[in-house]
VONUDO-595794 format. One record per residue: residue in three letters; x, y, z of N, C-alpha, C in turn. Coordinates in steps of 0.2 Angstrom, whole numbers, plus 5000, padded with zeros to 4 digits. Layout:
# VONUDO-595794
ALAXYZXYZXYZ
...
//
This chain:
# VONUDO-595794
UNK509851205150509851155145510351095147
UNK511051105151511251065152510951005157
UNK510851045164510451005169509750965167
UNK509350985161509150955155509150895154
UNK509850885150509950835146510150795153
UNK510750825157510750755163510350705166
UNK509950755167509050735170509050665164
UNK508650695159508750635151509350565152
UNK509750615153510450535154510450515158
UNK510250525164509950495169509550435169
UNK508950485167508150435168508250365162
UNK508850375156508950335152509250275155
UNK509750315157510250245160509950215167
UNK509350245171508850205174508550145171
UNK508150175164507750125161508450075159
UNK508850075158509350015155509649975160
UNK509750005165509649955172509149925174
UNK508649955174508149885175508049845171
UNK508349865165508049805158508549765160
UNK509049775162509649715163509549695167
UNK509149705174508949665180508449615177
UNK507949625170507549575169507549555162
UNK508049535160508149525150507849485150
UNK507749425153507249365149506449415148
UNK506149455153505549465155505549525146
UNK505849575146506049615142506149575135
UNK506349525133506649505125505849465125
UNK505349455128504849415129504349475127
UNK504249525130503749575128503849615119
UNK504649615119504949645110504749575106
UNK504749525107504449465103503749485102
UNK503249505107502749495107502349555104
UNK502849605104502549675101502749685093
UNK503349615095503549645087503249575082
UNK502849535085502349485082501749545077
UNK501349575083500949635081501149675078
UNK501749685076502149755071502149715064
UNK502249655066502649625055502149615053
UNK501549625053500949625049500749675045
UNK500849735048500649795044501549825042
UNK501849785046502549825042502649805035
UNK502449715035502349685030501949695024
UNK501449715025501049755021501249825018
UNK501349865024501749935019502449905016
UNK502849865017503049835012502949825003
UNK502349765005501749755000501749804994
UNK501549874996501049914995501649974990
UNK502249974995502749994994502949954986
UNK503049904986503249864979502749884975
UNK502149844974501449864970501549934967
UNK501550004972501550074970501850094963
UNK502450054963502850094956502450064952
UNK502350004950502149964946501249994944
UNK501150004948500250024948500450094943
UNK500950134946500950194943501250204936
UNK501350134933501750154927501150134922
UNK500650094924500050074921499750144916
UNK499550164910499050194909498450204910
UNK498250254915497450254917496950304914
UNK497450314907496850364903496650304897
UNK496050314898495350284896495550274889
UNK495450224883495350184878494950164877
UNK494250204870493850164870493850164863
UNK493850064862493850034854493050044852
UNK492950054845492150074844492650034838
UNK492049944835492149904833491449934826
UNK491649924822491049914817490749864813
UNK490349864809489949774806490449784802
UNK490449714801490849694796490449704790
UNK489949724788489449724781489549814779
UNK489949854785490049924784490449934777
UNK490349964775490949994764491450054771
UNK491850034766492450064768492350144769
UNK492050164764491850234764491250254770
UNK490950244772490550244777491050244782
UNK491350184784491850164789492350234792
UNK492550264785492850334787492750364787
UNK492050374783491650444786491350444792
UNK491350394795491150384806491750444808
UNK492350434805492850484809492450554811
UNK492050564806491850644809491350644813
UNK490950594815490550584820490850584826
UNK491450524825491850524832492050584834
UNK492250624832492650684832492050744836
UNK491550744833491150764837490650754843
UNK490750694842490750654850491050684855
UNK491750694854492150684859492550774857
UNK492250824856492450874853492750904860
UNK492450924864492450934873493050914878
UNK493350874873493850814877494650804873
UNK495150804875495950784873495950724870
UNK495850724863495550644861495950624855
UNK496350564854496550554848496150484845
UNK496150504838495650454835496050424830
UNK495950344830496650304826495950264823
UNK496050244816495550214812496150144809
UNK495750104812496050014811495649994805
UNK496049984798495649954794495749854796
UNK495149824794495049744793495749724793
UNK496049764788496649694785497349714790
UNK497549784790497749784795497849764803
UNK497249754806496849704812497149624810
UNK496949634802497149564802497949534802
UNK498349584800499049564800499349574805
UNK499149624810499349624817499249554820
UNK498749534822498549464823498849424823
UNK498949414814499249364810500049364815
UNK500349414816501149414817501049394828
UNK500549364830500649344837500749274835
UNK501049254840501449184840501049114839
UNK500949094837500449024837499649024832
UNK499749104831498849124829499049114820
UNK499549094817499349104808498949074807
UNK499148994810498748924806498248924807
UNK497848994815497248954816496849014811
UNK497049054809496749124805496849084798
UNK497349044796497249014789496548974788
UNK496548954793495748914792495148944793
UNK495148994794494749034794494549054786
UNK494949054783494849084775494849164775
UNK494249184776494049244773494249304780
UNK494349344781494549414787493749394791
UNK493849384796493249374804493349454807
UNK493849504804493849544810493449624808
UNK493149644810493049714807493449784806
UNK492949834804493549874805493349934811
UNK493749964813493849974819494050044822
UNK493850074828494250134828494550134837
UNK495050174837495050174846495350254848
UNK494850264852494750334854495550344861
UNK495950384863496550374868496450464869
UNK495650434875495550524877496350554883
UNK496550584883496950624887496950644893
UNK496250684894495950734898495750714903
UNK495750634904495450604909496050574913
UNK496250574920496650564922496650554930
UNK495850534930495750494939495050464938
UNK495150424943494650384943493850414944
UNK493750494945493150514946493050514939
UNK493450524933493150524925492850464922
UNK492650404926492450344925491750354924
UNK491550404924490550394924490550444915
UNK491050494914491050484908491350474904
UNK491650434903491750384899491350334896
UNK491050324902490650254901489950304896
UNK489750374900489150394895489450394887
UNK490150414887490450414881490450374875
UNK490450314878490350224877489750224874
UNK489150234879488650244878488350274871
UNK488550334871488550384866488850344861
UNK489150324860489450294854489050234851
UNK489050204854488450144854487850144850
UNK487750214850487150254845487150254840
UNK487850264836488150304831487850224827
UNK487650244818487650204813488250174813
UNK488150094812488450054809488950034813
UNK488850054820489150014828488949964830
UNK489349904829489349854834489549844840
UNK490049874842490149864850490449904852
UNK490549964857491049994861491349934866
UNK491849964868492349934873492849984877
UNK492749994883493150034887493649994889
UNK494449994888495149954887495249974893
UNK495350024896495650044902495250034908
UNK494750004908494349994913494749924920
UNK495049894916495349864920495949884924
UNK496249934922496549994927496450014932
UNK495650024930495450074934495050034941
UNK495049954939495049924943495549914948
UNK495949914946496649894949496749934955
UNK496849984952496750064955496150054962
UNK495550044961495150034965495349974971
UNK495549914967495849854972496649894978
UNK496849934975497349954978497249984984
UNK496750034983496450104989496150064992
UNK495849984991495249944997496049925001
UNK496449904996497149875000497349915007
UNK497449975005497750015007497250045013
UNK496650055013496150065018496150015022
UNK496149915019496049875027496649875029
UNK497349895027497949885031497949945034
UNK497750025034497650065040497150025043
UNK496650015043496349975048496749925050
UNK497049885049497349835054497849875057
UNK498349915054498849945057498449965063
UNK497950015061497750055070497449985073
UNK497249935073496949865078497749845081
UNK498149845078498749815080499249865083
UNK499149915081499349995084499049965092
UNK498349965094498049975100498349925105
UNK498149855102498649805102499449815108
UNK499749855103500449875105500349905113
UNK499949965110500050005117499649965122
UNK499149925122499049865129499549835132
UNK499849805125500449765129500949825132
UNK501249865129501649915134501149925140
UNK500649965138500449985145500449915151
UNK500249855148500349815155501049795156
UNK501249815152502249805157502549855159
UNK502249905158502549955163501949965168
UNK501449945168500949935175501549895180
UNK501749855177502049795182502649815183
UNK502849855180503649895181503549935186
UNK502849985188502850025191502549985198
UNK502149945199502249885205502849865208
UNK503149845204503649805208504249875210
UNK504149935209504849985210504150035215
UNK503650015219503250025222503450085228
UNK503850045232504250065236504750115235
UNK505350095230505650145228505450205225
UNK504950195221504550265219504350315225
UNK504050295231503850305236504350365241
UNK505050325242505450335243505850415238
UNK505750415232505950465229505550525231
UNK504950505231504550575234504450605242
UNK504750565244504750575252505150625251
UNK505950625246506450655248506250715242
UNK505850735240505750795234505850765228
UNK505750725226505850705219505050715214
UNK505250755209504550775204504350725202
UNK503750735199503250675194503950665189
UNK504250705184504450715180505050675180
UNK505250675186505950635186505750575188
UNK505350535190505050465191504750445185
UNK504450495181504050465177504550445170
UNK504950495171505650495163505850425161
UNK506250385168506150305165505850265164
UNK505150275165504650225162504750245154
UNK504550315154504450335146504950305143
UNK505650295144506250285140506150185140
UNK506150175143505850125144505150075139
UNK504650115140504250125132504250115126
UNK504850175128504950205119505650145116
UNK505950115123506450065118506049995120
UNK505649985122505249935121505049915112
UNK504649985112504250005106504950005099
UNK505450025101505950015096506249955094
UNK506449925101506849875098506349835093
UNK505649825097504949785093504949805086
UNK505049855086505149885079505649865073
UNK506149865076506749835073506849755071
UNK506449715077506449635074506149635071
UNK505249675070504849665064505049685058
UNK505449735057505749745050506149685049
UNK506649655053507149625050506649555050
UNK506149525054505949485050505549475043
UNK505249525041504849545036505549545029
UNK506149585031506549585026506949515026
UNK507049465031507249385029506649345027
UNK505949365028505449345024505449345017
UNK505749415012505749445007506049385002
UNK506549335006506949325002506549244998
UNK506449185005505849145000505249154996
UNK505049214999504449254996504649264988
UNK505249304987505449304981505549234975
UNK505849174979505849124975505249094972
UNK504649114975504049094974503749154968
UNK503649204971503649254966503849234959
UNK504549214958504749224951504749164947
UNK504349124950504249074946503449094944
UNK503049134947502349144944502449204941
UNK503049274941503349334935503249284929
UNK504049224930503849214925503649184917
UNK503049174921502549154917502149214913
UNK502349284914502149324912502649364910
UNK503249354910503949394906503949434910
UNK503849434917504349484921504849484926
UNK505049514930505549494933505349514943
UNK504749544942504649564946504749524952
UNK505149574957505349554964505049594970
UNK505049574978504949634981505449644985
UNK505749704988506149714989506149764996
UNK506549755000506549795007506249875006
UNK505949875012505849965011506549995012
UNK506550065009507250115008507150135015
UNK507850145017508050175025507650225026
UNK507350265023507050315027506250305029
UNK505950245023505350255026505550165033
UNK506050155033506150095039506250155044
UNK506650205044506650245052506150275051
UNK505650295049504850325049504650235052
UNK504650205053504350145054504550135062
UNK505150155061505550135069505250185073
UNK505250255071505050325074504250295076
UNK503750275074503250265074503050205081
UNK503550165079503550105086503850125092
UNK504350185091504550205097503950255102
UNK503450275096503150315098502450265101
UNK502250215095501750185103501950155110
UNK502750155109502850125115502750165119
UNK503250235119502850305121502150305124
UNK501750305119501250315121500850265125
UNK501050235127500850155131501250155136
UNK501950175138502050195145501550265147
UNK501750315144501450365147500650375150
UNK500250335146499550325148499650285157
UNK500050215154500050185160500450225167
UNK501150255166501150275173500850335175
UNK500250395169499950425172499450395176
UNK499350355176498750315179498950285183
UNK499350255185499350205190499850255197
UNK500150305193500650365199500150385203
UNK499450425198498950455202498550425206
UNK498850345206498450335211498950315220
UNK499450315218499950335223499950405226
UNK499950445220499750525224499050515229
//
């Protein structure tokens, strides 16, 4: 273990002498990888702020069943036992809205009395809204909607309305989100590892000789190849590190703007840095295509030396 880790601190402090032999060429390729990093960093960002918010929304289904307004009161309540047998199969609460009720709720939003005073006589009907339980993903969307359907039948129904449907939208818009930014992360992942592999091609050119020389005197794959890979893998980190800090100095004009379009809607919403663990899952990740973008490239290019 010891002779090990020497080996390790060895081929380490190799790769950190050449980077000093060449910091302009070095701070040039961490720019350019960590260009191709802040797009999807930026995004799981995104995705990350979004998530809590998305998940406080309620996505069990609401369905308003409006009745005619020429319906008698006594009819109107007796639909309750209808409803109830619609939905017997299912975790369902059924809340019956009389007209004047509707109408008083109404009455008490901001700017709506004077335009309901002119109105004269109650425009609203009277109403019911189903708040099923049992449905709690997005697969219970086709019953629902039969449910809707089914209700739509019933005497003295003027219109269903499914209230939660726009959740369930949301919900949808989020997973399309979340799929084209794993597709861009893997296009710009692939990205990554070109550019490492062509800068460790050229690192393995230019030490042409000295590699050469190490195998004359017995020196293994393993010991030549270790500083390329460290090499790699802090390429692939540092790159790591400038795209998070750019994306987290972005956060902050990004918020000025934000909060002037919250609050038009009484919120306060902000976005905010990823938590330190999923940033070292991020670093971990960039360290590893750099990894893998050395390692492809000097098994390739050593083989052809051998």
């Amino acid at each position: 273990m010891t002779n090990w880790l020497r080996q390790h601190r060895y081929a380490l402090g190799a790769a950190l002498v050449h980077l000093r032999r060449s910091p302009g060429g070095f701070l040039f390729n961490i720019l350019v990888v960590a260009i191709a990093l802040a797009l999807p960093f930026a995004g799981v960002t995104l995705l990350d702020n979004v998530r809590p918010m998305s998940e406080q929304l309620s996505v069990d289904p609401e369905v308003s069943v409006f009745l005619r307004q020429d319906t008698p009161r006594e009819q109107a309540q007796a639909l309750a036992s209808s409803l109830r047998q619609a939905v017997k199969d299912k975790q369902a609460k059924i809340i019956f809205t009389p007209r004047e009720k509707a109408l008083d709720q109404l009455r008490d939003k901001n700017g709506l009395a004077d335009v309901l005073t002119t109105l004269g006589e109650n425009p609203l009907p009277d109403s019911y809204v189903i708040k099923i339980d049992a449905f709690r993903n997005a697969q219970a969307g086709g019953d629902v909607d039969q449910l809707a359907e089914q209700l739509r039948s019933l005497p003295a129904v003027e219109s269903v309305q499914v209230d939660s449907a726009w959740v369930k939208r949301l919900a949808a818009l989020i997973n399309v989100l979340r799929m084209a930014l794993l597709i861009l992360a893997a296009t710009l992942g692939t990205v990554v590892v070109a550019v490492i592999f062509n800068t460790i091609r050229l690192q393995v050119l230019t030490q042409r000789e000295e590699i050469l020389v190490c195998k004359l005197i017995g020196a293994t794959d393993n010991f030549i190849h270790r500083p390329f890979f460290y090499t790699g893998a802090l390429l692939g980190l540092c790159a790591g590190g400038v795209a998070l800090g750019a994306v987290a100095l972005a956060l902050h004009p990004l918020n000025q703007a934000i909060a002037e379009f919250a609050r038009l809607y009484a919120s306060e919403f902000q976005l905010t840095p990823l938590p330190p663990l999923a940033m070292a899952g991020l670093l971990a990740l960039s360290a590893g295509l750099g990894l893998l973008g050395a390692m492809l490239s000097v098994q390739r290019h050593l083989a052809r030396m051998n």
